[in-house]
C-alpha positions as CSV (number, residue, x, y, z in Angstrom):
1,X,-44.2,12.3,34.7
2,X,-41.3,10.6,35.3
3,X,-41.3,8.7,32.4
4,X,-41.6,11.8,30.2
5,X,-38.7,13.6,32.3
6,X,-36.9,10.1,31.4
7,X,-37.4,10.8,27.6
8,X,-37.1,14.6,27.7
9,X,-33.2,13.2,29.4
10,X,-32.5,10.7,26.7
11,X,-33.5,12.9,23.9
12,X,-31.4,15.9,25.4
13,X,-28.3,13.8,26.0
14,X,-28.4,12.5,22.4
15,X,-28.6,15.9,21.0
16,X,-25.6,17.2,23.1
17,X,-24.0,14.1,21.5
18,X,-24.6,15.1,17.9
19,X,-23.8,18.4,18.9
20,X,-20.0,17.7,20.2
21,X,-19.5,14.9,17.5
22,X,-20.5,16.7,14.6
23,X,-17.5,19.2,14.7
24,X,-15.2,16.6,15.2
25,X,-16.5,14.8,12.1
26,X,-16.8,17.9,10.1
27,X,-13.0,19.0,11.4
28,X,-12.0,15.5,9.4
29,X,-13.6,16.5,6.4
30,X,-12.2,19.5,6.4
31,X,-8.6,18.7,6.8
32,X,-8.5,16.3,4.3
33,X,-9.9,19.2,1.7
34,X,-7.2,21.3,3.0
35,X,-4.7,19.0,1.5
36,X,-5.7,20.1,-1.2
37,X,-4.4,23.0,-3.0
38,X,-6.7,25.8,-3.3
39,X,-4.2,28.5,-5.5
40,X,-2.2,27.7,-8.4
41,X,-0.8,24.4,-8.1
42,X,1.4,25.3,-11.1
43,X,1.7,28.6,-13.7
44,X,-2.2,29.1,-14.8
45,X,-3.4,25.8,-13.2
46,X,-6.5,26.8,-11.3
47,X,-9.0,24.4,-9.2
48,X,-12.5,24.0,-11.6
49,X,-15.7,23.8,-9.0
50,X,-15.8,22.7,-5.6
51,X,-13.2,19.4,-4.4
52,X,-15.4,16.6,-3.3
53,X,-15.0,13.7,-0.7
54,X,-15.2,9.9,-1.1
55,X,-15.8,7.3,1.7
56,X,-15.4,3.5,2.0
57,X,-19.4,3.8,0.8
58,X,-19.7,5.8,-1.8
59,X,-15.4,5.6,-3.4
60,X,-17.0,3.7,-6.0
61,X,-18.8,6.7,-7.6
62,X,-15.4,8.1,-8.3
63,X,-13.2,5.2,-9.1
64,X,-16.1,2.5,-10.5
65,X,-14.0,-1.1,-10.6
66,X,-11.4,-0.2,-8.6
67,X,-12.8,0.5,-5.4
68,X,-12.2,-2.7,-3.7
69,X,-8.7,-2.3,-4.6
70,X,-8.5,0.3,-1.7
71,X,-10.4,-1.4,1.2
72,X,-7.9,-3.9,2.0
73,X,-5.1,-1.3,2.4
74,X,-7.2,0.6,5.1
75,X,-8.8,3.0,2.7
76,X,-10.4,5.9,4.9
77,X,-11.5,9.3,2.5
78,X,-10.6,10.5,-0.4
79,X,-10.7,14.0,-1.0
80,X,-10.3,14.9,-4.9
81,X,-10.3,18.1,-7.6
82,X,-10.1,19.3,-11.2
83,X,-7.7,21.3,-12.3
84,X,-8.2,23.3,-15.3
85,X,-5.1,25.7,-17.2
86,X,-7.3,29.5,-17.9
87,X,-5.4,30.1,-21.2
88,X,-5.9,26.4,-22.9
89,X,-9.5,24.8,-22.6
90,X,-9.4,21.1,-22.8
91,X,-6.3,20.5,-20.6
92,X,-7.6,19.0,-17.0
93,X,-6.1,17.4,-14.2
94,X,-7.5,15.7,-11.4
95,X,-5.7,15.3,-8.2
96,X,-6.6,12.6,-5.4
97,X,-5.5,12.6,-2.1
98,X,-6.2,9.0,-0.5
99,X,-6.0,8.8,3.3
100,X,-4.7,5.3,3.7
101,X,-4.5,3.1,7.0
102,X,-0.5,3.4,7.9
103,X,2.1,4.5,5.9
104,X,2.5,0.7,5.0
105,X,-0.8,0.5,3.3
106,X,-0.2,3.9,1.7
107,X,3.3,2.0,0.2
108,X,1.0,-1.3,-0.7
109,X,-1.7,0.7,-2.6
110,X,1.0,3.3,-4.6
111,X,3.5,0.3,-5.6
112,X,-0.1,-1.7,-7.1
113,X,-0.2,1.2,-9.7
114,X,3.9,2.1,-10.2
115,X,5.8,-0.1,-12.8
116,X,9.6,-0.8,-11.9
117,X,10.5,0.8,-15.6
118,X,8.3,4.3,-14.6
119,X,10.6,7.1,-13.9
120,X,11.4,8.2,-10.2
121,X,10.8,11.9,-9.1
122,X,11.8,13.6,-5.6
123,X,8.7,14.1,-4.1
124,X,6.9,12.3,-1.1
125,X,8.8,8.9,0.3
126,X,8.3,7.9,-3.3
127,X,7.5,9.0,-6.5
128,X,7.0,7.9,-10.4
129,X,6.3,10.1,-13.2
130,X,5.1,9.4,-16.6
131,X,3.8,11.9,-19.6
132,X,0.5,11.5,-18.4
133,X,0.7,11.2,-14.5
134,X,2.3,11.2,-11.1
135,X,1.5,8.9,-8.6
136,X,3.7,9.2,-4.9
137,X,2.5,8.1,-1.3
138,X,3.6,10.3,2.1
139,X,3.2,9.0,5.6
140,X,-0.3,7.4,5.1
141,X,-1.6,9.6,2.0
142,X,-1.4,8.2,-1.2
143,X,-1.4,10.7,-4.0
144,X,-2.1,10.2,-8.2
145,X,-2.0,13.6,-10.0
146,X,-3.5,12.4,-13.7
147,X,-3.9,14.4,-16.7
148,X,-7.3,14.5,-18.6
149,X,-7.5,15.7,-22.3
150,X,-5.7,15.8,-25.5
151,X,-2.8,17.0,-24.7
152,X,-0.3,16.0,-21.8
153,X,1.6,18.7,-19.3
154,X,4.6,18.7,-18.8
155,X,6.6,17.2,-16.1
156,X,7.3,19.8,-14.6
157,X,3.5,21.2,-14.0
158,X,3.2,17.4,-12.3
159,X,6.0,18.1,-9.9
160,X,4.5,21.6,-9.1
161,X,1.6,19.9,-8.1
162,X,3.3,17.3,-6.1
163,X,5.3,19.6,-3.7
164,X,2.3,21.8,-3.7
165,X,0.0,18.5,-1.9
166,X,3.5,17.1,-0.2
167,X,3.8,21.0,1.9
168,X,0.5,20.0,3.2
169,X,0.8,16.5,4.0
170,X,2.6,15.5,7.7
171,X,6.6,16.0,7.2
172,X,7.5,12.8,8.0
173,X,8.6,11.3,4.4
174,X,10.4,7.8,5.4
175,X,9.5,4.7,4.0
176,X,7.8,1.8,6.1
177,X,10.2,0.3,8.2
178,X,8.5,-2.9,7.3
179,X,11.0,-2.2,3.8
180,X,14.1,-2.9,5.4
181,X,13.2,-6.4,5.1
182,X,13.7,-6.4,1.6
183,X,17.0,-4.1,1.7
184,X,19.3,-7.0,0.5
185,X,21.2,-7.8,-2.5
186,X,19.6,-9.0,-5.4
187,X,16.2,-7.1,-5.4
188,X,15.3,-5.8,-8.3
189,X,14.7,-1.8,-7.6
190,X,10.8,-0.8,-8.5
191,X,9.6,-4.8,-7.5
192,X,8.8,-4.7,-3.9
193,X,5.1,-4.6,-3.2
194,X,3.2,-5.3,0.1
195,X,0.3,-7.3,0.2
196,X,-2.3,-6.9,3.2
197,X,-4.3,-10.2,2.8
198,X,-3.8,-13.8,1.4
199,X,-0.1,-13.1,-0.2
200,X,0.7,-15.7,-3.1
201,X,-2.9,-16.1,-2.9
202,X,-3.2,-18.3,0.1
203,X,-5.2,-16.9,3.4
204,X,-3.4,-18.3,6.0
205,X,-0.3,-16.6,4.3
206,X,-2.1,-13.2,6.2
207,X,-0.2,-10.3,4.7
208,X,3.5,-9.7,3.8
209,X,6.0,-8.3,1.2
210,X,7.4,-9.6,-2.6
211,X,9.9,-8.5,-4.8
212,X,11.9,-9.8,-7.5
213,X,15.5,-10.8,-7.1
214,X,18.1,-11.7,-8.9
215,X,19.8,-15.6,-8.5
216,X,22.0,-17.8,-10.8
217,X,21.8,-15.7,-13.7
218,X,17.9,-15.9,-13.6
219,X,15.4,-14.0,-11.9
220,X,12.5,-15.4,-9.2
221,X,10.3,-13.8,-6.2
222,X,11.1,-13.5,-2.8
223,X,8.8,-13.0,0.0
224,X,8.3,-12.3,3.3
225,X,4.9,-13.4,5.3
226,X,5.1,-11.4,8.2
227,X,3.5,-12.8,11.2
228,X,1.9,-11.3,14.7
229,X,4.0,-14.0,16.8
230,X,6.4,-17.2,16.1
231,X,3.4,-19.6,16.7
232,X,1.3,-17.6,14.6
233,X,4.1,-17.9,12.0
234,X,4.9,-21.6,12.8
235,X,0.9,-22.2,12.0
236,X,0.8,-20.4,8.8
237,X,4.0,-22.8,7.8
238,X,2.3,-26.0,8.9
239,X,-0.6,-24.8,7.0
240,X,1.5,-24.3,3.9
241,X,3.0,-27.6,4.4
242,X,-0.4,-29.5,4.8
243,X,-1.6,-27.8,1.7
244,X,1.3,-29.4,-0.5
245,X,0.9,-32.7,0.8
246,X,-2.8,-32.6,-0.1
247,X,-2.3,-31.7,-3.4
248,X,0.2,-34.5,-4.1
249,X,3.1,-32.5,-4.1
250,X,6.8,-33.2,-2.6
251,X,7.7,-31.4,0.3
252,X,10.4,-31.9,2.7
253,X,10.5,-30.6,6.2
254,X,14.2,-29.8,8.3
255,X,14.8,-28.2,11.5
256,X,13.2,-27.7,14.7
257,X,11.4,-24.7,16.8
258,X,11.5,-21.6,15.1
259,X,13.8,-22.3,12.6
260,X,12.1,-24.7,10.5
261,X,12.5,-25.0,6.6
262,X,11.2,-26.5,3.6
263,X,11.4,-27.7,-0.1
264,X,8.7,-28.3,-2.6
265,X,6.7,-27.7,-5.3
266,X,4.0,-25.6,-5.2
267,X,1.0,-26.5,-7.7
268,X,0.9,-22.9,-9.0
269,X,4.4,-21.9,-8.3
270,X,6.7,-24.2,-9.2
271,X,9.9,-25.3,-7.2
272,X,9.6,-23.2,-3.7
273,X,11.7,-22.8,-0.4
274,X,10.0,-21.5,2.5
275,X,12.1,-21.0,5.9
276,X,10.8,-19.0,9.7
277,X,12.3,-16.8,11.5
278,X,10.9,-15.6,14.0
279,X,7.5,-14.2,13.4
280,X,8.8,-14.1,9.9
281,X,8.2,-16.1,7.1
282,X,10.6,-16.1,4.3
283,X,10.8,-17.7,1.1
284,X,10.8,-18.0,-3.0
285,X,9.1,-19.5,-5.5
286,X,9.3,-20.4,-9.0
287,X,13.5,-21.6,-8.3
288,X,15.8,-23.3,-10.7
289,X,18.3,-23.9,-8.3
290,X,17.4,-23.2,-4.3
291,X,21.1,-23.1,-3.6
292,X,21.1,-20.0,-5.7
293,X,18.9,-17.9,-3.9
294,X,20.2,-19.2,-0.3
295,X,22.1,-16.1,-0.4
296,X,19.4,-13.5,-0.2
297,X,17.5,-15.6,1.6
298,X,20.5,-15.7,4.5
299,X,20.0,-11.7,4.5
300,X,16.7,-11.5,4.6
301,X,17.0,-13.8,7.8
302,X,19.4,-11.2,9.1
303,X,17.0,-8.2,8.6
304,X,14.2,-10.3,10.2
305,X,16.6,-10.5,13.3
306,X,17.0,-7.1,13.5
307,X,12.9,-6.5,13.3
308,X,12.4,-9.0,16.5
């Protein structure tokens, strides 16, 4: 007896579980559906069937070959619709709302699709708008509105959409802070992307920031490796170090502590300067002349100060 009261106990308490966490899990669901519009995103622009919802396990059925694009940024749901325009069959759009892990990876995952030379447009922390779609992230959303059919919208049926999705997303429409690293002169505008695992290509480089810049008349690529502590960042630059010296490259070493630097030449990258600050990393590859991007670099070092 009381082995069956045991079970009868067990079997109770696990249905008063699925009882109080379905809700919760059904309450997700449904907010992230109610970002997206229900009425006319724009002048006879109607939702077509029922919106749908994408996990980490099944985002492959909607975006096939770009899916693992998305898991590295955080990727959580993606809630999707079709859009359809009552007085012209054949015109479609199909909005997707992505629910990204920080407003970070929400930055990383919208500036992998936006091209510096792609129009800007006021909506979200940041926007760009071609003739065939508008792609802009908010807080940790990132949002493509894409046209389907023969003939394109216009622009201004994208930005109706956009405001319509960016009233329902949280109000907060800063960028990263993480940014401000690269707020110096010489970046080229539209160039700064973030990177959440192996930047340049190298692991122990964990995540971090690029962006083009501007030096002697040429252009190269910055970065910024950015660290959980100053040994963690010293490590990864030992690591970098020991990985040029085993592929028969020059490298030279200067400083001490946390304020160590080098010169080489990277196998894949060409002439590089790498320098710590901090939990920082900061660097550029592909030089001509390292004195002529010392100058960025020096601000860059300043912003990292001001990011402790």
């Amino acid at each position: 007896m009381k082995r069956i009261g045991l079970l009868f106990s067990l079997t109770l308490s696990l249905a008063l579980f699925t009882l109080s966490a379905s809700p919760a899990a059904g309450a997700d669901s449904g907010s992230m559906l109610s970002l997206l519009p229900a009425g006319e995103c724009a002048k006879g622009w109607v939702m077509d069937g029922k919106p749908s919802l994408f996990t980490q396990d099944t985002l492959f059925d909607h975006i096939n070959g770009e899916a693992e694009l998305y898991i590295p940024f955080g990727f959580d749901t993606l809630a999707t619709a079709r859009y359809v325009q009552k007085d012209a069959p054949g015109q479609e759009i199909v909005l997707d709302v992505c629910k990204m892990g920080s407003p970070l990876d929400a930055f990383g995952i919208w500036s992998n699709y936006r091209k510096a030379e792609t129009p800007g447009c006021d909506v979200g922390a940041d926007c760009v708008l071609s003739a065939s779609q508008m792609l802009f992230y908010q807080d940790r959303y990132f949002v493509r509105v894409q046209s389907i059919g023969t003939h394109e919208p216009a622009q201004d049926v994208f930005t109706a959409f956009g405001r319509a999705v960016s009233q329902n997303l949280p109000a907060g429409k800063g960028k990263p802070r993480e940014l401000e690293l690269l707020r110096v002169r010489g970046i080229v505008p539209g160039t700064q992307r973030y990177v959440p695992q192996s930047l340049l290509g190298y692991s122990f480089f964990r995540r971090g920031l690029t962006a083009e810049a501007t030096a002697g008349g040429g252009r190269t690529q910055v970065f910024v490796v950015i660290g959980k502590s100053a040994s963690s960042a010293r490590k990864a630059f030992d690591q970098y170090l020991a990985s040029l010296k085993e592929a028969g490259r020059e490298a030279h070493r200067t400083g001490t502590g946390h304020r160590v630097s080098l010169e080489g030449a990277d196998p894949l990258y060409g002439k590089v300067l790498v320098e710590q600050s901090g939990r920082y990393l900061i660097g550029a590859i592909r030089l001509q002349d390292a004195a002529t991007i010392r100058p960025v670099i020096e601000e860059m070092r300043a912003r990292t100060r001001e990011r402790p």
